[in-house]
C-alpha positions as CSV (number, residue, x, y, z in Angstrom):
1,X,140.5,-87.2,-32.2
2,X,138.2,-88.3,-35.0
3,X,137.3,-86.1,-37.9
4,X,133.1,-86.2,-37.0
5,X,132.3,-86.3,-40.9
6,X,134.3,-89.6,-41.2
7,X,132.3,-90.4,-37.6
8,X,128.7,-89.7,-39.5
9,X,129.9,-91.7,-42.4
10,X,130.9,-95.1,-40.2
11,X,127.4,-94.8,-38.1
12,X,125.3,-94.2,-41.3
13,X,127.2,-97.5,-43.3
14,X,126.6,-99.4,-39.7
15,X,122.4,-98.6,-40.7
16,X,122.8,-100.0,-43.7
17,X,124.7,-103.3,-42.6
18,X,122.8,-103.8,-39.7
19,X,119.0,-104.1,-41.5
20,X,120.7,-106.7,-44.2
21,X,118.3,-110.1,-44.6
22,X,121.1,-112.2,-45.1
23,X,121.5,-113.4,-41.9
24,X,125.3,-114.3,-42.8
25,X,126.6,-110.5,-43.4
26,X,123.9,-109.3,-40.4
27,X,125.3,-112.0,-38.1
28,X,129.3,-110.6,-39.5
29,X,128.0,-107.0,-39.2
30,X,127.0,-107.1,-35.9
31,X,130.0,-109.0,-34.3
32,X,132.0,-106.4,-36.1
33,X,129.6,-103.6,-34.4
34,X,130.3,-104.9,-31.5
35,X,133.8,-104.9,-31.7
36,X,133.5,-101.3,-33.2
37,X,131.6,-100.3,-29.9
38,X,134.0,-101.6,-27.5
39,X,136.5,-99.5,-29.2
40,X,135.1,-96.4,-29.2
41,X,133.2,-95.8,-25.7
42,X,133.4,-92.2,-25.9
43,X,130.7,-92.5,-29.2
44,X,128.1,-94.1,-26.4
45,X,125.2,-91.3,-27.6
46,X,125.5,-92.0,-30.9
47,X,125.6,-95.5,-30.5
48,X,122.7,-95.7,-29.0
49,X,120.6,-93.5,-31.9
50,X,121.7,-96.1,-34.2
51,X,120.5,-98.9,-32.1
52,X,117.2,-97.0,-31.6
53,X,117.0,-96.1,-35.2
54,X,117.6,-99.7,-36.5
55,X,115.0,-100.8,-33.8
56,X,112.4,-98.9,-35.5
57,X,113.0,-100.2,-38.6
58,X,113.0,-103.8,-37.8
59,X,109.7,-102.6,-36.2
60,X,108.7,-101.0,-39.5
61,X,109.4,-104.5,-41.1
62,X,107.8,-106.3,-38.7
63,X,104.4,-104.6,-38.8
64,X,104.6,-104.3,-42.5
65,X,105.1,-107.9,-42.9
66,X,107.9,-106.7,-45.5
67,X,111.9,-107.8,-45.5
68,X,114.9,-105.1,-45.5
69,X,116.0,-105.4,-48.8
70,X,112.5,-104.3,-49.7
71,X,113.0,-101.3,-47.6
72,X,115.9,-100.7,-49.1
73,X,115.1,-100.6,-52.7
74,X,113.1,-97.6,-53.3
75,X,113.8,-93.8,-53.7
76,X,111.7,-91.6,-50.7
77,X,110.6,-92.0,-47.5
78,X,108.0,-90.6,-45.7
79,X,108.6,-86.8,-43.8
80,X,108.6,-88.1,-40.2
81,X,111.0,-90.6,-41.0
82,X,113.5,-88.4,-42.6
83,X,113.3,-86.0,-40.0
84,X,113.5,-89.3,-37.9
85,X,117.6,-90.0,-39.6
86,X,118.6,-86.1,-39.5
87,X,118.0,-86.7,-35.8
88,X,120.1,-89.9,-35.6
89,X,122.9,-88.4,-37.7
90,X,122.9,-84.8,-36.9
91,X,123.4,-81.9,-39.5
92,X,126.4,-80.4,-41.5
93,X,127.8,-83.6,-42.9
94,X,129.6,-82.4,-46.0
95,X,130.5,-84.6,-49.0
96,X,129.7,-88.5,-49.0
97,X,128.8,-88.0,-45.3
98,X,125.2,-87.2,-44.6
99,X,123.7,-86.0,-47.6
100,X,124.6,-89.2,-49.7
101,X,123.8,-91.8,-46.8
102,X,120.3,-90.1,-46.0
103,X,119.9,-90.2,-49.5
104,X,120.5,-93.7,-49.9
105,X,118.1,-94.3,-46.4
106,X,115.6,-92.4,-47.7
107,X,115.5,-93.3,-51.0
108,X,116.0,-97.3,-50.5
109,X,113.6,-97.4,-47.2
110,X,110.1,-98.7,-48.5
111,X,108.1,-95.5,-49.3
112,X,104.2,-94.9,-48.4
113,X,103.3,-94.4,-52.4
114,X,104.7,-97.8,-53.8
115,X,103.3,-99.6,-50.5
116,X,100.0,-98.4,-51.6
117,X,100.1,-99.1,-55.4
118,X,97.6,-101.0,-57.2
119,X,100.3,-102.7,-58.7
120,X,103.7,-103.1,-58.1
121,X,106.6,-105.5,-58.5
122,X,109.9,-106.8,-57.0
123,X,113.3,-106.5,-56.8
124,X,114.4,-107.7,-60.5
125,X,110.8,-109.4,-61.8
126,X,108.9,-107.8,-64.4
127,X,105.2,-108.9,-64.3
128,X,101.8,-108.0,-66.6
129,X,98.6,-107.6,-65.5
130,X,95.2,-107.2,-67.5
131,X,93.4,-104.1,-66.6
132,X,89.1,-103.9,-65.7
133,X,89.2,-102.1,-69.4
134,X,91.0,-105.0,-70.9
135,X,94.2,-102.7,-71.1
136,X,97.1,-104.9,-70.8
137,X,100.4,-103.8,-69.0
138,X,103.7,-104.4,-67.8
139,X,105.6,-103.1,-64.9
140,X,109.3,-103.2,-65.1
141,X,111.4,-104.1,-61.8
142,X,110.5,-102.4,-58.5
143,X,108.2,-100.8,-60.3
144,X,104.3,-99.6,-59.3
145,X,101.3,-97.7,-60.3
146,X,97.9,-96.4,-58.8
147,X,94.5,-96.5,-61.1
148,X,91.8,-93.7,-61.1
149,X,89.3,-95.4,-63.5
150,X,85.6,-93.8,-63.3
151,X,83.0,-93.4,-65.8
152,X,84.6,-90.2,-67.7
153,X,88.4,-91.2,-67.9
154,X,90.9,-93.9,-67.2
155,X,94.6,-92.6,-65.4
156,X,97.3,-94.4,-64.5
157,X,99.5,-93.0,-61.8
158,X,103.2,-94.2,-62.5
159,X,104.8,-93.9,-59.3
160,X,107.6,-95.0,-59.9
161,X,109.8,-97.6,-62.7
162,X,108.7,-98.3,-66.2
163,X,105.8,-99.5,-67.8
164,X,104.4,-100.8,-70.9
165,X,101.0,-100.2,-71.9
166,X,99.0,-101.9,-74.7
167,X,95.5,-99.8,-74.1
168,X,91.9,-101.2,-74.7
169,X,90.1,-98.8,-77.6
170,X,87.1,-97.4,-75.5
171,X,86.3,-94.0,-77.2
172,X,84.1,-92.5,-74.2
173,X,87.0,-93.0,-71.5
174,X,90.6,-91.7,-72.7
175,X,93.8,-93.5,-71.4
176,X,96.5,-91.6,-69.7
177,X,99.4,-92.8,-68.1
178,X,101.1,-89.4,-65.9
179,X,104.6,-89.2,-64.6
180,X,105.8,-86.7,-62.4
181,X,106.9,-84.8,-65.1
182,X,104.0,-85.1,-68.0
183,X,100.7,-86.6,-68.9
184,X,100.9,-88.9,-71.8
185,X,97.4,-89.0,-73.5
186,X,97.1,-92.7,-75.6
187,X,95.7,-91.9,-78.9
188,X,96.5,-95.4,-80.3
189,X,98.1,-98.6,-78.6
190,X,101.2,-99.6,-77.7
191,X,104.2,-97.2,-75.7
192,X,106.4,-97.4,-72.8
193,X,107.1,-95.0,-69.8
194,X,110.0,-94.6,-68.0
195,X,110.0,-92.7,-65.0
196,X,113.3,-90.9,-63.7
197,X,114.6,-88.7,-60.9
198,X,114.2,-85.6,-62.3
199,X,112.5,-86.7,-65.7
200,X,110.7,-89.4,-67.9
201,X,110.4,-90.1,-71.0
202,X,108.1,-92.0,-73.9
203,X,108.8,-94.6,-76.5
204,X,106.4,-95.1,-79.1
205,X,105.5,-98.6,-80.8
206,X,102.4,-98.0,-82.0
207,X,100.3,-95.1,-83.0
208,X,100.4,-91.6,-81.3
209,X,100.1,-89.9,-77.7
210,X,99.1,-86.6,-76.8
211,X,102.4,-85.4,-74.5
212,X,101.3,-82.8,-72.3
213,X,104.1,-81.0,-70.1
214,X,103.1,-80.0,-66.4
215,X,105.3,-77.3,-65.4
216,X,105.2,-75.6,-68.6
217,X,101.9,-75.1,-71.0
218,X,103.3,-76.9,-73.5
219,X,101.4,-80.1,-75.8
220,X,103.8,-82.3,-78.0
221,X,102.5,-85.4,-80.0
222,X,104.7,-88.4,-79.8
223,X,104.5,-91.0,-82.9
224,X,105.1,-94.7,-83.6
225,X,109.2,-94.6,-83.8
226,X,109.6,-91.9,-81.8
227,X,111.0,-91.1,-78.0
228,X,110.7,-87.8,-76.2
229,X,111.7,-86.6,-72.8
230,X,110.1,-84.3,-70.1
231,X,111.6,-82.6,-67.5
232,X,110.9,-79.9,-65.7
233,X,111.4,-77.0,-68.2
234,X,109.2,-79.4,-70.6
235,X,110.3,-81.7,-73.8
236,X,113.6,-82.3,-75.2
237,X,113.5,-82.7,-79.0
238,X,111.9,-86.0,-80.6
239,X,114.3,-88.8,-81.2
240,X,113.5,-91.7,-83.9
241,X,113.6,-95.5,-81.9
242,X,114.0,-98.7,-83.8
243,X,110.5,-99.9,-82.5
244,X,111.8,-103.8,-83.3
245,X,114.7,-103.2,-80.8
246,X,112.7,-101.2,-78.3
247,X,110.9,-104.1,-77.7
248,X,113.2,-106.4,-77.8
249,X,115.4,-104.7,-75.4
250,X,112.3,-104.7,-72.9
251,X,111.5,-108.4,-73.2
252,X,115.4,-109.1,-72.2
253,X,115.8,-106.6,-69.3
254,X,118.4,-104.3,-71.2
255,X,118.9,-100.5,-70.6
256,X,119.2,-99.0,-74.3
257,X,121.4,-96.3,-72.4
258,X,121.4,-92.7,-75.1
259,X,123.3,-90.4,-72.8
260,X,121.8,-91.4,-69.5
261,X,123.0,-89.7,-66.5
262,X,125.0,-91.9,-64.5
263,X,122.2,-91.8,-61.1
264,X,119.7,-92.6,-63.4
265,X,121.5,-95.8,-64.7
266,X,122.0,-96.3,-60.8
267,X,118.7,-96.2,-60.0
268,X,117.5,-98.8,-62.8
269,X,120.2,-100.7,-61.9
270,X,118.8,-100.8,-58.0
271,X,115.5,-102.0,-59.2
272,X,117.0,-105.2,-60.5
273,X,119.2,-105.6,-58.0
274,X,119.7,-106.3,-54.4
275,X,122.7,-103.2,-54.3
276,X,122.6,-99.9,-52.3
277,X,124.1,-97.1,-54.2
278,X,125.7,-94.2,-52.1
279,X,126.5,-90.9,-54.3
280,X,125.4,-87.5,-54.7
281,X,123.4,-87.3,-57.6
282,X,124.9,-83.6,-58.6
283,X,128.1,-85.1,-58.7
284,X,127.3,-87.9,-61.0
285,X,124.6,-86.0,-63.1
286,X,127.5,-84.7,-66.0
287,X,128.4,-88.5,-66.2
288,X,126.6,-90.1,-69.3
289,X,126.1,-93.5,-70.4
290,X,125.9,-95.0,-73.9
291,X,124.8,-98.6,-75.0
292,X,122.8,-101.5,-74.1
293,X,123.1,-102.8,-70.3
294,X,122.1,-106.5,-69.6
295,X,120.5,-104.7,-66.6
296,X,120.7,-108.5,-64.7
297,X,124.0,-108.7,-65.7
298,X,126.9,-109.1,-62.5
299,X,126.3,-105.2,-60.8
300,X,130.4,-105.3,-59.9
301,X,131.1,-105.8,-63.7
302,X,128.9,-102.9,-65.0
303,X,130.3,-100.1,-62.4
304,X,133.7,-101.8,-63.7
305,X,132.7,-100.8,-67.3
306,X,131.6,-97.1,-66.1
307,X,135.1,-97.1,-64.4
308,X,137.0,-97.9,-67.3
309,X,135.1,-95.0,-68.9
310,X,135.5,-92.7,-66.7
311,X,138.5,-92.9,-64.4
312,X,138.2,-90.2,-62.8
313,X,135.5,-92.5,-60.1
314,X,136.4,-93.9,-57.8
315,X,133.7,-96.7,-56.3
316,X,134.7,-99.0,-53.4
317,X,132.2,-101.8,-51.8
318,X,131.2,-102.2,-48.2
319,X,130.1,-105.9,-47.4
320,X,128.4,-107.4,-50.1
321,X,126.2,-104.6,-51.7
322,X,126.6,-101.4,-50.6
323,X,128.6,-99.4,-53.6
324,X,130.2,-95.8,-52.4
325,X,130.4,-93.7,-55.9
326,X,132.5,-90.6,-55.9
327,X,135.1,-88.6,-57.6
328,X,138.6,-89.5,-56.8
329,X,140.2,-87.2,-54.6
């Protein structure tokens, strides 16, 4: 008899393979479905949730006017639709099962927010806009923010990637760009945002900020050379940046990686490239990553570098993108 987590795990990889856009692995994917189903009659329920399930996302594409791998790029979903894949794969999936795959589905399936951002960008294309104050920015990958400009202030929502700001002086509307995690209050030019899972951070290039923590009453101000990094128990101490190379390393897509948690590195690495990661974020979180990532470089060759790291992961590819990171057993 089948072990039902390793039966949750098959159906939830069949999702992912099955909403592809290259019509190569799709057109593979689903003569190997079918082959799958004629095996396995007595899974005839379930077979028919994912069949329903993958309907209403080709639906959701369809209406949308957006393609599958821009589904699967970002990090949330909306409510009904997770409740819509705890339905389809049922509850109590323990390990890579469940949890990690309605991670990646809810996580990678085009979410409400970034669909209704002022700005945003693609999968792997950096791209700079000029604000109505003249502020000049640019959004990193699969990146996107909302604007609430009026007469008395001017906010930028980041909700969700990395950007870099260069603000327009106007001295009766202050500029604030606000992550999940902190308000960041421009006091002078130039300084990027990067916004993480469960925390972002700020580089300065030019000037100061006003850092001001929201779970926690606490102000910090961030200089030219400097980095700091909220979470939500407020600011980790202020590091010194080589402003030259901070720039630099933007301009050319590199990840200047100062003990990054591993899903974090995962999820920058998603924005610039067409991979699905599957891993549970606890597991990987005491993983850290030092150096600079060409984050366009081949994905298979960076997870090979984190490997040779740390040996005790084990990551093995379904199809063409889809990367399963765990801990050896």
């Amino acid at each position: 008899m089948t072990d039902p987590k390793k039966l949750q795990k098959e159906l939830s990889l069949w999702i992912i393979r099955l909403n592809t856009d290259d019509p190569i692995e799709r057109a593979q994917a689903q003569a190997e479905f079918e082959h799958w189903q004629h095996q396995h009659p007595e899974y005839q329920d379930q077979l028919d949730k994912i069949s329903r399930f993958s309907d209403e996302l080709k639906q959701l594409q369809e209406t949308h006017h957006i393609h599958s791998q821009t589904l699967q790029q970002s990090l949330k979903h909306t409510q009904q639709s997770q409740k819509q894949v705890k339905k389809a794969f049922g509850r109590g999936v323990m390990g890579i099962g469940f949890m990690g795959i309605l991670s990646v589905l809810t996580y990678h399936y085009f979410p409400y927010a970034y669909y209704t951002a002022d700005y945003k960008t693609a999968t792997g294309r950096m791209q700079s806009f000029i604000l109505e104050d003249g502020s000049k920015i640019t959004l990193g990958a699969k990146s996107a923010i909302k604007l609430h400009f009026n007469s008395q202030s001017r906010r930028v929502e980041l909700v969700q990637g990395e950007i870099y700001v260069d603000v327009a002086k106007d001295k009766h509307r202050p500029f604030t760009v606000q992550s999940k995690q902190a308000d960041y209050k421009a006091l002078g030019t130039r300084f990027i945002v990067h916004q993480n899972r469960e925390n972002s951070s700020i580089s300065m290039l030019h000037s100061s900020v006003e850092a001001i923590a929201k779970q926690v009453n606490q102000r910090q101000h961030v200089h030219a050379g400097e980095k700091v990094q909220a979470d939500a128990h407020g600011f980790g101490p202020i590091q010194p940046i080589a402003i030259g190379s901070t720039e630099f390393a933007w301009q050319h897509n590199q990840i200047l990686a100062d003990n990054l948690a591993l899903p974090d590195l995962l999820q920058r690495l998603n924005r610039q490239h067409n991979a699905y990661f599957i891993y549970r974020a606890s597991v990987l979180e005491s993983f850290k990553v030092n150096g600079v990532i060409d984050a366009q470089q081949d994905v298979e060759q960076i997870l090979s570098l984190i490997v040779a790291q740390y040996p005790q992961l084990n990551i093995q590819k379904i199809g063409r993108h889809v990367f399963i990171i765990q801990l050896k057993n």
